[in-house]
C-alpha positions as CSV (number, residue, x, y, z in Angstrom):
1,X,70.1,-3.1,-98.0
2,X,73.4,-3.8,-98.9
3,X,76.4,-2.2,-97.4
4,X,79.1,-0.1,-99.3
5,X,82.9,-0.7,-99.4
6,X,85.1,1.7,-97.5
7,X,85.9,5.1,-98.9
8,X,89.4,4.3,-99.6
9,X,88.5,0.2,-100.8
10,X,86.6,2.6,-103.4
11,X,89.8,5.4,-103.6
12,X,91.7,2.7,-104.4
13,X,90.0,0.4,-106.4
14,X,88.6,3.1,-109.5
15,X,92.4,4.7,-109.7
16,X,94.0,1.6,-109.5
17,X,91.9,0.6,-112.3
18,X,92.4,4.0,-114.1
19,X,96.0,3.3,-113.5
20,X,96.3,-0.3,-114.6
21,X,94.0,-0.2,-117.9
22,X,96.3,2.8,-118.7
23,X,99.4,0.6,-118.0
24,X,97.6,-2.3,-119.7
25,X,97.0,-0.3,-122.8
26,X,100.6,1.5,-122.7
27,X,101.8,-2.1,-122.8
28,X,99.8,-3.2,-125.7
29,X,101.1,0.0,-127.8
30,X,104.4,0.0,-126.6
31,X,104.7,-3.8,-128.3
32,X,103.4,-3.0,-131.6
33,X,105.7,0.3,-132.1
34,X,109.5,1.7,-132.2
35,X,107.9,5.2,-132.7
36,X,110.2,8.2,-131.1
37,X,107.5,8.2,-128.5
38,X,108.2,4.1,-127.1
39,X,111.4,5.5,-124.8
40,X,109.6,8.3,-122.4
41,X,106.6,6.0,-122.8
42,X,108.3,2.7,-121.5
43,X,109.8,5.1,-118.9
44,X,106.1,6.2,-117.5
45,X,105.2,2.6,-118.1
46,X,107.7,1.2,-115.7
47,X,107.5,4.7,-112.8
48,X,103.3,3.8,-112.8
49,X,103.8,0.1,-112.9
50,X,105.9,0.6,-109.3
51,X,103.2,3.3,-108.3
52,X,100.6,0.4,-108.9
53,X,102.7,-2.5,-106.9
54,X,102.4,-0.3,-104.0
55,X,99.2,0.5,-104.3
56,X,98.1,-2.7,-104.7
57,X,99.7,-3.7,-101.3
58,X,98.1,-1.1,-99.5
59,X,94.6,-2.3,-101.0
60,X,95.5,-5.2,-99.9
61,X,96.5,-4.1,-96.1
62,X,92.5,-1.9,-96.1
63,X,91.2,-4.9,-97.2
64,X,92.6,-7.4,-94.6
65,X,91.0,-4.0,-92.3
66,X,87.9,-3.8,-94.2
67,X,86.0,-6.7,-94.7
68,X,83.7,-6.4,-98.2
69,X,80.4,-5.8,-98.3
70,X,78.5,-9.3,-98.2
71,X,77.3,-10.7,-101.2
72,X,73.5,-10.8,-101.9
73,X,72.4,-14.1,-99.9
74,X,70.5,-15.0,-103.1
75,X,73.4,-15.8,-105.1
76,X,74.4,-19.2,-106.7
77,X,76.8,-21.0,-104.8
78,X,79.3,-21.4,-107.8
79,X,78.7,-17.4,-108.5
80,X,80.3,-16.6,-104.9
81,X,82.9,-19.0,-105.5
82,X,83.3,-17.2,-108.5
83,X,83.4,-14.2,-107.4
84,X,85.7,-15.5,-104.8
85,X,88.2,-17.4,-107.5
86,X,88.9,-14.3,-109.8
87,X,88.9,-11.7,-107.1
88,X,91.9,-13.9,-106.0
89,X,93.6,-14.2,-109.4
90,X,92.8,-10.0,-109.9
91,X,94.7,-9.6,-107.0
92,X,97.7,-12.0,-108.4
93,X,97.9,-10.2,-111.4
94,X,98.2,-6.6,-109.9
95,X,101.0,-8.3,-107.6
96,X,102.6,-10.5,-110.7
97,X,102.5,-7.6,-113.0
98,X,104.5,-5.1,-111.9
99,X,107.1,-7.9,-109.9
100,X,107.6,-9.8,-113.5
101,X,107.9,-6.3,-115.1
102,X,110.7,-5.6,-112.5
103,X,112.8,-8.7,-113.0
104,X,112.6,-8.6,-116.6
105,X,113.9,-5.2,-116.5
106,X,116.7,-6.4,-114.2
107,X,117.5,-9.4,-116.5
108,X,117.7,-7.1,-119.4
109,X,120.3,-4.8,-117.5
110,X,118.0,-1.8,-117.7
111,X,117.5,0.5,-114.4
112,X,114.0,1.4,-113.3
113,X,113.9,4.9,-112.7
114,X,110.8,6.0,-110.5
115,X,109.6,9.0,-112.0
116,X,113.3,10.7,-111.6
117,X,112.9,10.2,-108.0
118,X,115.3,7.3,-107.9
119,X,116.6,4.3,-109.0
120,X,115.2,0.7,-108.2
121,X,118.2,-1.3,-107.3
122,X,118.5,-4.3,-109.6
123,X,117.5,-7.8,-108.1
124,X,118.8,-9.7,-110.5
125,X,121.9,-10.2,-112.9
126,X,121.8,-9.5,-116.5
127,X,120.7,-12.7,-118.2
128,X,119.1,-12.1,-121.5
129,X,117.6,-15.9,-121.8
130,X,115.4,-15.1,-118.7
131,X,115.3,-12.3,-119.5
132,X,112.9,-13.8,-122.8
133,X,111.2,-16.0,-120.8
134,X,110.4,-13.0,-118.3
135,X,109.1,-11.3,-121.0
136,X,106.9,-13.7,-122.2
137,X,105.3,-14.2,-118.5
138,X,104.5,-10.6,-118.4
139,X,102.7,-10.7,-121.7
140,X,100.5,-13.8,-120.7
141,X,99.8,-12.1,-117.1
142,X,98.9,-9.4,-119.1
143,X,97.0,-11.0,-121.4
144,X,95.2,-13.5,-118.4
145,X,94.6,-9.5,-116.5
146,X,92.8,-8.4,-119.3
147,X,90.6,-11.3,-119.8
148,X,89.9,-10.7,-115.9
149,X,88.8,-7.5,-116.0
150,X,86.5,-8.2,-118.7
151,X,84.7,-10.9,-116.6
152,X,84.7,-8.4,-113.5
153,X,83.3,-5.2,-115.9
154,X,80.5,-8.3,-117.2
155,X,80.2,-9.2,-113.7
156,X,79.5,-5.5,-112.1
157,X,77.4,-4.7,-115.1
158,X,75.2,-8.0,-114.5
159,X,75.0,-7.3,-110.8
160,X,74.1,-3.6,-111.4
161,X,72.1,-3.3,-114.7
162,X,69.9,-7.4,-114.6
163,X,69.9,-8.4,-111.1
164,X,70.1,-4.3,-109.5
165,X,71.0,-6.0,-106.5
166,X,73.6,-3.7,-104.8
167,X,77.0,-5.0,-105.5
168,X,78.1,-2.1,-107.9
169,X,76.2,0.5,-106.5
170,X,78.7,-0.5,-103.5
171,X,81.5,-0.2,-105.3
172,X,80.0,3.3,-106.6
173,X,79.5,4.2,-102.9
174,X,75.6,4.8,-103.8
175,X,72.6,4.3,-101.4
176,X,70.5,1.0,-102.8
């Protein structure tokens, strides 16, 4: 019987993801459009995008303090590694997201207001040529995040609908 992740690796990881396919999909509008609706969107956009950079570092202090479930011992050596290669490169997109968001902000000279809380303070000087290269990393991160997540959704479903070996159902905090 395979053991479940942590109540709040679980919290954490099914609103982060609500939060960062809703940021991810935000982002993918927000390009095509100049609609009315773009400005209190991009604003959202950039308060969530902090929300999920700080999230993401306390996911990654429960799971330094939470070890995950073991994978079943029946799985293929290159499927842990794997498993093991894009949970790493999930992780570097949820950190590389919101940070090249940030600075391309920054470069472009335009504040990052946190949900009219306050004011990010600007860590870099306006430059608009990296400010274009900026932009271009966060729409490849993006684009690399969503390819990602696809392979993790194929991967879950695999795991919990062919082999039924545990690993979703302890993500889902289910008894198997």
């Amino acid at each position: 019987m395979m053991k479940n992740f942590s109540r709040s690796a679980r919290w954490l990881h099914w609103s982060m993801a609500l939060i960062l396919l809703s940021l991810l999909f935000a982002g993918l509008t927000m390009v095509r459009s100049l609609e009315p609706w773009q400005l209190p969107l991009l604003q959202l956009h950039k308060s969530f995008g902090f929300a999920a950079l700080v999230l993401v570092l306390v996911r990654l202090v429960v799971r330094m303090r939470h070890a995950a479930p073991p994978l079943p011992a029946d799985l293929a050596k290159w499927q842990r590694a794997s498993a093991r290669v894009s949970h790493v490169l999930l992780y570097l997109c949820m950190l590389a997201m919101p940070v090249s968001g940030y600075l391309m902000q920054n470069a472009a000279g335009r504040p990052i207001e946190v949900f009219g809380l306050f004011t990010l303070p600007p860590l870099l000087e306006v430059d608009l040529a990296l400010y274009g290269i900026l932009r271009e990393l966060h729409g490849w991160v993006a684009f690399s995040f969503i390819l990602l997540i696809l392979l993790h959704v194929g991967a879950a479903l695999q795991h919990g609908l062919i082999r039924r070996d545990g690993v979703l159902q302890s993500m889902l905090g289910r008894r198997h």
